[in-house]
C-alpha positions as CSV (number, residue, x, y, z in Angstrom):
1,X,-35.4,-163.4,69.9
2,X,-33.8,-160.2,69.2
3,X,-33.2,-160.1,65.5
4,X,-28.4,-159.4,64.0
5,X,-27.9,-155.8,63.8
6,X,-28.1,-154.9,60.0
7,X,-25.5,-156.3,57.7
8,X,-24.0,-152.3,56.5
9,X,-20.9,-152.2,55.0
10,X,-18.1,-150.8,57.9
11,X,-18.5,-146.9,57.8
12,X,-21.3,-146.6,55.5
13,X,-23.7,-144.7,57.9
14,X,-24.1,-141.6,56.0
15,X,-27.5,-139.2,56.4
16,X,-28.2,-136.9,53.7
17,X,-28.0,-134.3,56.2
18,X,-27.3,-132.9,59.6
19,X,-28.4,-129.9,61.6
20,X,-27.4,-129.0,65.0
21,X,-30.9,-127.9,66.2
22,X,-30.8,-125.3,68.9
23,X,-34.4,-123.7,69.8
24,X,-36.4,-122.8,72.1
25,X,-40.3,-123.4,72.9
26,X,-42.9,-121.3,74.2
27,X,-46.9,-121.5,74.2
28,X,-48.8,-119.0,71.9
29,X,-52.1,-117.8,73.9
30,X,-55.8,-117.9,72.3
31,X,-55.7,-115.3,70.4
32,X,-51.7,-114.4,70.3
33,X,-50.4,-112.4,67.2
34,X,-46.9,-112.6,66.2
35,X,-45.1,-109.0,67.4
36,X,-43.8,-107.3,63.8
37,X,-40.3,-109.3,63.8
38,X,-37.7,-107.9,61.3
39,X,-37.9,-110.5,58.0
40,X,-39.9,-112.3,56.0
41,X,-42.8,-114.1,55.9
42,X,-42.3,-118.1,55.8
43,X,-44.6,-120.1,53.5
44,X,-47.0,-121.8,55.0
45,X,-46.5,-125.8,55.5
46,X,-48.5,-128.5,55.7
47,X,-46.4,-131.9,57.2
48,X,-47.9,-135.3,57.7
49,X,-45.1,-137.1,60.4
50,X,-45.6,-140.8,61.6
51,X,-43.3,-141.7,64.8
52,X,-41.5,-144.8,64.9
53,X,-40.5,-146.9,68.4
54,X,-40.5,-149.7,69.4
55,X,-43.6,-151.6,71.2
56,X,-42.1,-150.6,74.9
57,X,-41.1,-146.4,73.4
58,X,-37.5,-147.3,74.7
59,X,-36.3,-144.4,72.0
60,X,-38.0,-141.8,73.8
61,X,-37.3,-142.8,77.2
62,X,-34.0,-142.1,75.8
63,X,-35.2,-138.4,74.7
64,X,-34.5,-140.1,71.0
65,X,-37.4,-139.5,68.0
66,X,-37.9,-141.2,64.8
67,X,-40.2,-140.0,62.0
68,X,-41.0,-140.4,58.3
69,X,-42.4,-136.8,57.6
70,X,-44.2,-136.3,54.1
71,X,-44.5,-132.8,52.7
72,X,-46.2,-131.8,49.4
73,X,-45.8,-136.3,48.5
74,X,-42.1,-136.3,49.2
75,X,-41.1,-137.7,52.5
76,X,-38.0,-138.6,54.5
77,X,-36.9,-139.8,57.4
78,X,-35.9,-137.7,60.1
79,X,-33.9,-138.9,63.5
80,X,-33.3,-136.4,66.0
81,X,-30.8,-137.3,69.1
82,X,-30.2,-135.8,72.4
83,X,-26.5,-133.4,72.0
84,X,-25.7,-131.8,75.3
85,X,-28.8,-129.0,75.5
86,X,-29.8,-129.4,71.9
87,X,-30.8,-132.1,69.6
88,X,-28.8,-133.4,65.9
89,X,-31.1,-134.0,63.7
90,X,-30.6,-136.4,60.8
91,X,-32.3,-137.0,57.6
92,X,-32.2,-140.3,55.8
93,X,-33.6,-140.9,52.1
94,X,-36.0,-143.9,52.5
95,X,-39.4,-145.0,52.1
96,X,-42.4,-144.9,54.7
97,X,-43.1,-148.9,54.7
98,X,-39.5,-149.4,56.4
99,X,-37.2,-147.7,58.5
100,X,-33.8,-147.1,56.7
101,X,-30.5,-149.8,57.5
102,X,-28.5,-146.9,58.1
103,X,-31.2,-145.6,61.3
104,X,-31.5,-149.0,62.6
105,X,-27.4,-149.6,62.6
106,X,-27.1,-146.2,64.9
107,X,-29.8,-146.9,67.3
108,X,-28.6,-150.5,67.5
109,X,-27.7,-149.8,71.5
110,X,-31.3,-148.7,71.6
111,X,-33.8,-151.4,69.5
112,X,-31.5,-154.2,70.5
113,X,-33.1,-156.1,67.8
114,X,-36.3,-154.9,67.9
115,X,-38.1,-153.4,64.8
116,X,-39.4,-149.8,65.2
117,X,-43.2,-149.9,64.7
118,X,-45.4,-146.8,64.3
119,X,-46.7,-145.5,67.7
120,X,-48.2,-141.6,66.4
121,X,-49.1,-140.2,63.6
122,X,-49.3,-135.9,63.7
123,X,-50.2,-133.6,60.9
124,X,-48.7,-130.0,61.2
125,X,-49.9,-126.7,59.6
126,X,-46.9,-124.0,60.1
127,X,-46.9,-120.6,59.5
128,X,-44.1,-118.2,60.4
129,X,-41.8,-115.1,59.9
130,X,-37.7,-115.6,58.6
131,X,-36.0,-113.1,60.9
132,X,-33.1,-111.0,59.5
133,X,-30.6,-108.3,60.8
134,X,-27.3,-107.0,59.2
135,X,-27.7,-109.1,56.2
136,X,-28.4,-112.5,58.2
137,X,-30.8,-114.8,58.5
138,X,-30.8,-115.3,62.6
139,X,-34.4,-117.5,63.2
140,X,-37.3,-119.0,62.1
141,X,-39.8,-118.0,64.4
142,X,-43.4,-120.5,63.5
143,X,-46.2,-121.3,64.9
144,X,-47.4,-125.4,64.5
145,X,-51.3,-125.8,64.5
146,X,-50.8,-129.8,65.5
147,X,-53.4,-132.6,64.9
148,X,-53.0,-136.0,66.2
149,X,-55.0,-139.0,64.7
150,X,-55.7,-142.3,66.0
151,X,-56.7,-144.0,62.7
152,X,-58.6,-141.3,60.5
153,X,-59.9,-139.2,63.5
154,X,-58.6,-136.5,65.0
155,X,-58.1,-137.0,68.7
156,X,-56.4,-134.6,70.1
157,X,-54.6,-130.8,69.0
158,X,-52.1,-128.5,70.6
159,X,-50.4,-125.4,69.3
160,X,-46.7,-124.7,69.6
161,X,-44.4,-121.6,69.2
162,X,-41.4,-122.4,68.2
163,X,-38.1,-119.9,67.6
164,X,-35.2,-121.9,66.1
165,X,-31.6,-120.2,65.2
166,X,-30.6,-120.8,61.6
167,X,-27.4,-118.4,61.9
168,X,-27.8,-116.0,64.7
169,X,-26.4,-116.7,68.2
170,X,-27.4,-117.7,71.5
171,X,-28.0,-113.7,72.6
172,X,-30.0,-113.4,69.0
173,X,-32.7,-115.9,70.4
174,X,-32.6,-115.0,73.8
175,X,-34.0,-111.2,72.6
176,X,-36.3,-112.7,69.6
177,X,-38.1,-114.9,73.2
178,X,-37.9,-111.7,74.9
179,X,-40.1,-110.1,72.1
180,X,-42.2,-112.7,72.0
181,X,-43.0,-113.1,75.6
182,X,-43.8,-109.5,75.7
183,X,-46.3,-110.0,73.1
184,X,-48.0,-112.8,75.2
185,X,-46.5,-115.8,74.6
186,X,-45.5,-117.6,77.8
187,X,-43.3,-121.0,78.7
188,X,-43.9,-124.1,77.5
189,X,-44.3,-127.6,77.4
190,X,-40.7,-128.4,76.3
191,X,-41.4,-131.9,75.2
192,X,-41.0,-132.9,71.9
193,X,-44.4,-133.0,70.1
194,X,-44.6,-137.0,70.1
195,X,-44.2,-136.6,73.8
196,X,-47.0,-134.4,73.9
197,X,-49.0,-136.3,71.4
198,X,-48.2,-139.6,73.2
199,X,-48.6,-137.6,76.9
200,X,-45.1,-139.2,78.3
201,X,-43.7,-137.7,80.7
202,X,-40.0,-136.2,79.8
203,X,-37.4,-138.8,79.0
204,X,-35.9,-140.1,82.2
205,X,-32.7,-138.8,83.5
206,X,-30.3,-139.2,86.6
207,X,-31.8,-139.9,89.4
208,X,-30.4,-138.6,92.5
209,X,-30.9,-140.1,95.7
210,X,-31.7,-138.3,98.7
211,X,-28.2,-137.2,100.7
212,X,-29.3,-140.0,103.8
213,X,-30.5,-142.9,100.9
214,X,-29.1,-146.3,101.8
215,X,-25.5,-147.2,100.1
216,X,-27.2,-149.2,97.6
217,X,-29.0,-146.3,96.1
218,X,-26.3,-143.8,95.9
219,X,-24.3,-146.9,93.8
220,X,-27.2,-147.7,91.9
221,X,-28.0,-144.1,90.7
222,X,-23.9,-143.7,90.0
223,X,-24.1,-147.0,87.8
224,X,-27.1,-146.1,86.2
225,X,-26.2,-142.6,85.1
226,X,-22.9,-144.6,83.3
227,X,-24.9,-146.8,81.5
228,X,-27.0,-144.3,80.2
229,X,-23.9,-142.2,79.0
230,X,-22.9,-145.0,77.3
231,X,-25.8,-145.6,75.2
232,X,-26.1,-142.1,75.0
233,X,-23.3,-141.3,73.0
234,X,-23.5,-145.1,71.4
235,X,-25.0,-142.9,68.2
236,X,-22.9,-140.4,68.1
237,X,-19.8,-142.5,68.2
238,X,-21.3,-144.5,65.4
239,X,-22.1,-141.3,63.3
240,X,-18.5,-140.5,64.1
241,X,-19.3,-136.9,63.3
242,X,-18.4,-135.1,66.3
243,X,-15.2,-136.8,68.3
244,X,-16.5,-135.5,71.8
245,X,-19.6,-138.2,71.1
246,X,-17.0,-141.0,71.2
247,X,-14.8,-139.0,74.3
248,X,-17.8,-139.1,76.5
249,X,-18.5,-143.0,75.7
250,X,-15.2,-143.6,76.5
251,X,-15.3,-141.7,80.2
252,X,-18.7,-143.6,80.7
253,X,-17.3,-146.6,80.4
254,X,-14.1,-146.3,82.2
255,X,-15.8,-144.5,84.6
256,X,-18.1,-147.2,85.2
257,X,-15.3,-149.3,85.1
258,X,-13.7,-147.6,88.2
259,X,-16.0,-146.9,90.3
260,X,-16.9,-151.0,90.2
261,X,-13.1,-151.2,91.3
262,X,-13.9,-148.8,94.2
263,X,-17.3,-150.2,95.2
264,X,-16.1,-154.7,94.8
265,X,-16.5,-154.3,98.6
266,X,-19.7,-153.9,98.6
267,X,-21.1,-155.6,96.0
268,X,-20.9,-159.3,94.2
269,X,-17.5,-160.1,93.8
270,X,-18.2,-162.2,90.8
271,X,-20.2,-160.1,88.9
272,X,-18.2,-157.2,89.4
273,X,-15.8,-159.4,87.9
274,X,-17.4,-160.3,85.2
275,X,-18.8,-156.7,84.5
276,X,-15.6,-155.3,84.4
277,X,-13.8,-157.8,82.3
278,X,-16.4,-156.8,79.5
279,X,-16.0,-153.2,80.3
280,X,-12.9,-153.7,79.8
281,X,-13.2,-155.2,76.9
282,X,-15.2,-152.7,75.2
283,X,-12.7,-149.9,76.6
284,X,-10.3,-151.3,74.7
285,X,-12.0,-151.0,71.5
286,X,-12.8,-147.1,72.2
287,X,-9.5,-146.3,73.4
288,X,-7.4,-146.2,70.5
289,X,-9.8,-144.3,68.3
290,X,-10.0,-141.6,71.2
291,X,-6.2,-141.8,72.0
292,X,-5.6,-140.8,67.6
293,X,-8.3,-138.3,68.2
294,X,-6.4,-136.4,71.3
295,X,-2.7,-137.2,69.6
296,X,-3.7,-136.0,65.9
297,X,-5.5,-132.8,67.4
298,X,-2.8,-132.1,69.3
299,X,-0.2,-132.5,66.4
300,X,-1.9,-130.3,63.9
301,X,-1.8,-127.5,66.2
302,X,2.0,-127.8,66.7
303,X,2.0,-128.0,62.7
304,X,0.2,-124.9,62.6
305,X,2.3,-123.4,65.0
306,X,5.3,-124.1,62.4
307,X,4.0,-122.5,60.0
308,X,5.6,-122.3,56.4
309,X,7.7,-125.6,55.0
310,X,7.6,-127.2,58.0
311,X,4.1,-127.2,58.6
312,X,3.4,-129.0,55.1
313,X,6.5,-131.4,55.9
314,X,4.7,-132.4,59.1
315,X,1.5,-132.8,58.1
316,X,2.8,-135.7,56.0
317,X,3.3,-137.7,59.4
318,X,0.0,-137.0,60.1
319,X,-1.4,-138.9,57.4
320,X,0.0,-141.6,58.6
321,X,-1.8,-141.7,61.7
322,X,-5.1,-140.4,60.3
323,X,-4.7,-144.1,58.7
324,X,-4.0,-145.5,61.4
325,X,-7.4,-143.8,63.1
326,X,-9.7,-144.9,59.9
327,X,-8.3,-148.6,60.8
328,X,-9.0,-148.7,64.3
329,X,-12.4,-147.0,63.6
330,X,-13.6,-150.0,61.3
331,X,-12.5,-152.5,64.2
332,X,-14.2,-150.0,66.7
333,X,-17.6,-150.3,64.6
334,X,-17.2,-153.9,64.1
335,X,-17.2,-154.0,68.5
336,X,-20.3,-152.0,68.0
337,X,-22.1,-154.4,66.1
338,X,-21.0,-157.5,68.1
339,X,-24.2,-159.0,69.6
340,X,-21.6,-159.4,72.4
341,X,-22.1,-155.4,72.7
342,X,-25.1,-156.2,72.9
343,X,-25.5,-158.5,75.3
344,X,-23.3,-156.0,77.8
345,X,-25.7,-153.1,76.9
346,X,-28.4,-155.2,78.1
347,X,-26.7,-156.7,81.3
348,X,-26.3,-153.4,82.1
349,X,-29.5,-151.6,81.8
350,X,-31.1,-154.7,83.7
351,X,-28.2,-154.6,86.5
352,X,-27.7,-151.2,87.1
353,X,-31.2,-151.4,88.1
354,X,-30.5,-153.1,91.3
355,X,-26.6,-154.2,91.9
356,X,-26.4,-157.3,93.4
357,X,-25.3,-156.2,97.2
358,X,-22.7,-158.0,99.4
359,X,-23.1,-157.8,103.1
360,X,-20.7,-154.6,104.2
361,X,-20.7,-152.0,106.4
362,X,-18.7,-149.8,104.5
363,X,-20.3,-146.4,103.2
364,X,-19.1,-144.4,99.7
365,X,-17.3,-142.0,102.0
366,X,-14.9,-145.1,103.7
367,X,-14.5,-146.3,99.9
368,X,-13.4,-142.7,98.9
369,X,-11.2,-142.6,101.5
370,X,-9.7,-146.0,100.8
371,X,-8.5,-144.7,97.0
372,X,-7.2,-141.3,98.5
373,X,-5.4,-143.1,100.8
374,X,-3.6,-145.1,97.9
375,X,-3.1,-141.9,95.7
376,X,-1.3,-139.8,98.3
377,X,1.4,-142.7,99.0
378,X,1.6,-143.0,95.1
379,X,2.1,-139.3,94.8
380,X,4.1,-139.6,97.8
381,X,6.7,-142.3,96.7
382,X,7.7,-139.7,93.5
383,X,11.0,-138.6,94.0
384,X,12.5,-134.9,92.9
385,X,12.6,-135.7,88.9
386,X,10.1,-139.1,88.5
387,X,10.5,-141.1,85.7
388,X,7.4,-140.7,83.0
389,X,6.0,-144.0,83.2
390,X,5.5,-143.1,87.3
391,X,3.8,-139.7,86.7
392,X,1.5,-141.8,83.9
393,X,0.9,-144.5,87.0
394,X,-0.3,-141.2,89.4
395,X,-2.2,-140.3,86.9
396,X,-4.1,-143.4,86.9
397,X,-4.1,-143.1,90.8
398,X,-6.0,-139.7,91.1
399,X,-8.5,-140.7,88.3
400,X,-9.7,-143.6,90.5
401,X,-9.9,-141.7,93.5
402,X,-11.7,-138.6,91.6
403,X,-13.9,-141.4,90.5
404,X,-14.3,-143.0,94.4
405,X,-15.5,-139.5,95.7
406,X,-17.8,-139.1,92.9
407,X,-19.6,-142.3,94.0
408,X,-19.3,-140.3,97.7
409,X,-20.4,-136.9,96.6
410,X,-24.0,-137.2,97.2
411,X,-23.9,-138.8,100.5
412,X,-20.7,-136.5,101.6
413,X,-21.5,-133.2,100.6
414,X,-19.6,-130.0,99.4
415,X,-16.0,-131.5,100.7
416,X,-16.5,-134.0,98.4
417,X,-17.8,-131.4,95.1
418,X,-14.3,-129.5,96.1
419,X,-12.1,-132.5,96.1
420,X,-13.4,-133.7,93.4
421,X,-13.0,-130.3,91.2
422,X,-9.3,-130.1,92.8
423,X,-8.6,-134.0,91.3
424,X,-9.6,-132.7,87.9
425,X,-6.9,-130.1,88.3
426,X,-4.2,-133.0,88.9
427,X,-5.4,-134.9,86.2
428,X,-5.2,-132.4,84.0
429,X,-1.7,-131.3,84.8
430,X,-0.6,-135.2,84.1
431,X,-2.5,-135.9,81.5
432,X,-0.6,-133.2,79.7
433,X,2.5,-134.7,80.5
434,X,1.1,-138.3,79.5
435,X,-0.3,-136.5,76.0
436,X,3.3,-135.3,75.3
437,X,5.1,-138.1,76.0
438,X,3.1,-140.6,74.2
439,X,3.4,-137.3,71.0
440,X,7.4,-137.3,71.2
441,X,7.2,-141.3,71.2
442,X,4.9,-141.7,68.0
443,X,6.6,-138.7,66.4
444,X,10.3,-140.3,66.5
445,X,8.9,-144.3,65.3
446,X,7.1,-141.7,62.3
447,X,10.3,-140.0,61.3
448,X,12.4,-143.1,61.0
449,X,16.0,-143.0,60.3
450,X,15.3,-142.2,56.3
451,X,13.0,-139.1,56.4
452,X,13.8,-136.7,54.1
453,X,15.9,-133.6,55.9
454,X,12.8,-131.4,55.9
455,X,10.2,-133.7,57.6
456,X,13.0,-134.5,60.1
457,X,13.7,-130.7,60.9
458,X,9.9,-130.0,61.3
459,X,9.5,-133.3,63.7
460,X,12.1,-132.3,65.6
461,X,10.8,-128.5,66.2
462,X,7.6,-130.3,67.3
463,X,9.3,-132.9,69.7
464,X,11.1,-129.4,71.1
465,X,7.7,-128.0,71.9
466,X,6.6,-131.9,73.6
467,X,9.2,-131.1,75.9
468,X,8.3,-127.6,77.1
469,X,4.9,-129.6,78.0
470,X,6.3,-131.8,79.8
471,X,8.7,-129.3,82.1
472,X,5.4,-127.0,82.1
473,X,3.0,-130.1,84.0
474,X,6.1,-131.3,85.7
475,X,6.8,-127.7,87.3
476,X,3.0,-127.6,87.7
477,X,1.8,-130.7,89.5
478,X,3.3,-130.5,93.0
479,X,1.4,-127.3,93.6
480,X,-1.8,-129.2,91.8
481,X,-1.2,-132.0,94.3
482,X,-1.1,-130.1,97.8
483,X,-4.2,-128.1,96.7
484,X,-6.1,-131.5,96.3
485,X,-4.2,-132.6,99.4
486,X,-5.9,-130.0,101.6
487,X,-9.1,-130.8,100.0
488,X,-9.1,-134.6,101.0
489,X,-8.7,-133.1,105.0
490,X,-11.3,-133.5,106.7
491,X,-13.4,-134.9,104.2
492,X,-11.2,-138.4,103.2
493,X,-8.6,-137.8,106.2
């Protein structure tokens, strides 16, 4: 029986410290000296690191690691999560006998109630050179000597080369690997090191099904590759570090959400029912954290764009809905740790597996077609000068057929990339027009009919720049329409 998620108070999950890791890996050569590299020399390190998963390695099937690494008899715990082509790495205080709350409570998506147990214990000697130029310190370039044990003995060993930027810049590591390579080091095994230790293959990602796959593949892989956003950025949104974690969770899930819509034809009509009801459900809890996220971002930029008196005056709103934001947060987090969360995590990764299939003869493409149709008698139906709440109902329109040809895009080819990249467009155009209106509506219920003379002057400056959006996407999306239009011919037409 899968054991409550940890009892932490709302908010509390706090590491000690973060690093955006950004490196790259290569494989140093018998023999292979380190080229002179501008710097300093490193002290040598020796590091004793015990890897955590569970029985079944489910965190690194998600590309996730967990150790407790000791150096010189003090030790910590270290979590490192996939971030677009880098990892985060996190460091917790805590003991080796038991993995922290706080780690548990942001891979709860992940353990589902199991107990990470350890599955690899490594000992690393490093040795390496600090490299500098014009007064900064751009990489750590180090060679790891690795030993892995299985109880006292030493079964295995591998060497790495690793360069990883401390405060130099894409280009900076790009010519340090340059250097390096030219001094014999080639690629390498880009696994993490319990990977290698462990000799897993790299974690899984999304599968793509041959163009002429049966329908049931091409929805399978499109469901699959949602769920694993989802848990993907479960984490991140949890960390509540970087809004985009929380964005992309969000998309996932409404995503998911929409293409169910588009696909009920072809599959279960009760379980798509169901599924999306508790989609729905947990969109609901994401949405109005994201929605603050995009409306107070927004809003400072106007503030700043004020400048002097008003910019302080307005920022005062603000406050009010960076409130507001910590408020829906806590109930956000308190979704997260609902073992009804749970439970829809763990529906999904056993259903997306294999959706339950009703008997059709429908393909993606007639599906895709279906949506476009239903968006172009929306878009259609506007008159000259359409009233807001329309434009915010087209809006909703193209997003479901963006999300229809996605599902089609394998199976239908470049048409489908196009049309697809041309919907973006259109949903851009309204969503700006959606952002501003939503900005001049919370702005004027902010202001109320008391607000001192200076907070109303600023507010209404920054209502005067909502509407200049909106004439700007309103001017802009008939054009965005008939270019998206003339994609959908011959490919949804």
């Amino acid at each position: 029986m899968p054991s409550d998620p940890p009892n932490l108070p709302i908010g509390t999950i706090a590491p000690v410290k973060a690093t955006l890791e950004r490196e790259r890996k290569l494989t140093a050569p018998p023999g292979f000296v380190l080229p002179h590299l501008p710097g300093e020399r490193l002290p040598a390190r020796e590091l004793s690191s015990t890897y955590h998963d569970t029985p079944g390695l489910r965190l690194a099937a998600a590309g996730i690691t967990l150790r407790h690494r000791v150096e010189r008899g003090s030790g910590a715990w270290q979590l490192k999560l996939p971030h677009g082509r880098d990892r985060l790495e996190l460091e917790f205080e805590g003991g080796a006998r038991a993995v922290p709350a706080e780690v548990t409570a942001l891979l709860t998506a992940h353990l589902r109630g199991a107990r990470p147990v350890p599955v690899a214990r490594l000992r690393t000697h490093r040795a390496g050179v600090l490299v500098r130029a014009g007064g900064r310190a751009l990489a750590e370039v180090v060679v790891d000597s690795v030993a892995v044990f299985e109880g006292r003995r030493i079964a295995r060993r591998f060497e790495e080369l690793e360069v990883e930027l401390v405060d130099g810049t894409v280009s900076d590591l790009r010519g340090i690997v340059r250097q390096l390579r030219r001094a014999g080091a080639v690629e390498a095994d880009m696994r993490p090191k319990l990977f290698q230790a462990l000799d897993l293959p790299p974690p899984e990602g999304d599968a793509r099904p041959a163009r002429d796959a049966p329908v049931s593949e091409h929805l399978g892989a499109a469901l699959r590759a949602q769920y694993r956003a989802i848990v993907r950025h479960d984490p991140g949104t949890r960390l509540g570090q970087d809004s985009e974690e929380l964005h992309q969770m969000r998309v996932a899930t409404r995503r998911m959400r929409a293409m169910l819509r588009a696909a009920r034809l072809l599959l279960d009509s009760e379980w798509v029912r169901a599924l999306r009801g508790e989609l729905g459900w947990l969109g609901g809890a994401l949405g109005p954290v994201r929605d603050l996220d995009v409306l107070i971002e927004h809003l400072r930029a106007d503030a700043g764009a004020l400048g002097g008196e008003d910019e302080g005056a307005f920022l005062t709103l603000i406050l009010k809905l960076e409130a507001e934001r910590a408020a829906d947060r806590d109930a956000l987090l308190a979704v997260l740790a609902d073992p009804r969360y749970i439970a829809l995590v763990e529906r999904l990764d056993a259903d997306t597996r294999a959706p339950p299939a009703a008997r059709s003869n429908r393909t993606l493409r007639d599906l895709a077609a279906r949506e476009f149709r239903r968006l172009r008698k929306a878009m259609r139906a506007l008159g000259a000068d359409p009233p807001d709440d329309e434009l915010h109902a087209a809006r909703i329109a193209v997003k479901r057929a963006r999300y229809a040809a996605e599902l089609a895009e394998r199976s239908t080819g470049r048409g489908a990339t196009a049309f697809i990249r041309e919907a973006k467009v259109l949903q851009d155009v309204l969503g700006d027009h959606q952002d501003a209106a939503v900005a001049e509506a919370r702005i004027r219920a902010l202001v109320g009919a008391r607000a001192p003379a200076v907070q109303a002057i600023a507010a209404g400056r920054v209502i005067e720049r909502q509407h200049e959006r909106r004439r700007a996407a309103r001017a802009a999306y008939p054009k965005a329409w008939r270019d998206l239009e003339r994609r959908a011919n011959g490919v949804f037409v």
